[in-house]
C-alpha positions in Angstrom: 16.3 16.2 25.5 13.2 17.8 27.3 11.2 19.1 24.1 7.6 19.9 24.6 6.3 18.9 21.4 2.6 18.6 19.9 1.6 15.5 18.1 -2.1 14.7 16.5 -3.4 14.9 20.0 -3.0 18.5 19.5 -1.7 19.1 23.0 1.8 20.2 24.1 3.5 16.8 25.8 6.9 16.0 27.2 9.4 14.4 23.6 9.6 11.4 26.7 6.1 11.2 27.4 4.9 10.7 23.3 3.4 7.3 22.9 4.6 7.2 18.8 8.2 7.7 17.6 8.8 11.7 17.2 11.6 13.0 15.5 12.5 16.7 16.0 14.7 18.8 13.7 16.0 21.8 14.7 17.0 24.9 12.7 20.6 23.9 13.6 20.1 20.4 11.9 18.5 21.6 9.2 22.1 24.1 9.0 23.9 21.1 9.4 22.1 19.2 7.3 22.5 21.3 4.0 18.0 21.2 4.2 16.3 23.9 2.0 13.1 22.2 1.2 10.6 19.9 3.5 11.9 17.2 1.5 15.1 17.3 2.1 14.8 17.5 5.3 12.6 14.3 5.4 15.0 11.9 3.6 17.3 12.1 6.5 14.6 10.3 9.0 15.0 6.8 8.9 11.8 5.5 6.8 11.7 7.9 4.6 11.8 7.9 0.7 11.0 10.0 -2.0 10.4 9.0 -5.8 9.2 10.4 -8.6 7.3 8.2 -11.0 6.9 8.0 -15.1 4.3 11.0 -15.3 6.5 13.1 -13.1 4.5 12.8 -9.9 6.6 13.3 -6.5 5.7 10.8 -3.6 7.0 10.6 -0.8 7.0 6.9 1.5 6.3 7.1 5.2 7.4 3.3 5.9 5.0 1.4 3.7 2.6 4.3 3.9 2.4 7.0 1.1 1.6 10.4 0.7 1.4 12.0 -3.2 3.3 15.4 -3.1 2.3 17.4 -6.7 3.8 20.7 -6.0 7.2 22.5 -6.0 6.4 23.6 -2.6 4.3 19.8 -1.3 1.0 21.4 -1.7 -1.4 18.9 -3.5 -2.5 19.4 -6.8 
């Protein structure tokens, strides 16, 4: 796959030439997938987990890293 793709260097680079592990989902993964929200289409990337704790606060778990998602839509409250 020969993607250009821009990462947090904020320049377009080669999928091949990243130095960190990029995933890409198309709009036909996202068909195939069933995805309708940002979340779902997260879960299916390995390292990925959502919860939602006592107080009703989403999180979401970027392998051992987390990132506190308070809106319908992933804005933060």
């Amino acid at each position: 796959m020969n993607l250009e793709v821009v990462t947090a260097s904020r320049q377009p680079e080669k999928l091949s030439d990243t130095v960190a592990t990029v995933y890409v989902i198309t709009a036909a993964d996202l068909r195939a997938m069933g995805a309708r929200t940002i979340y779902d289409a997260l879960l299916h990337l390995p390292g990925v987990n959502y919860v939602t704790n006592v107080l009703g606060a989403n999180h979401l778990f970027f392998t051992g890293r987390w990132r506190g998602i308070f809106g319908p839509t992933g804005d933060d409250a």
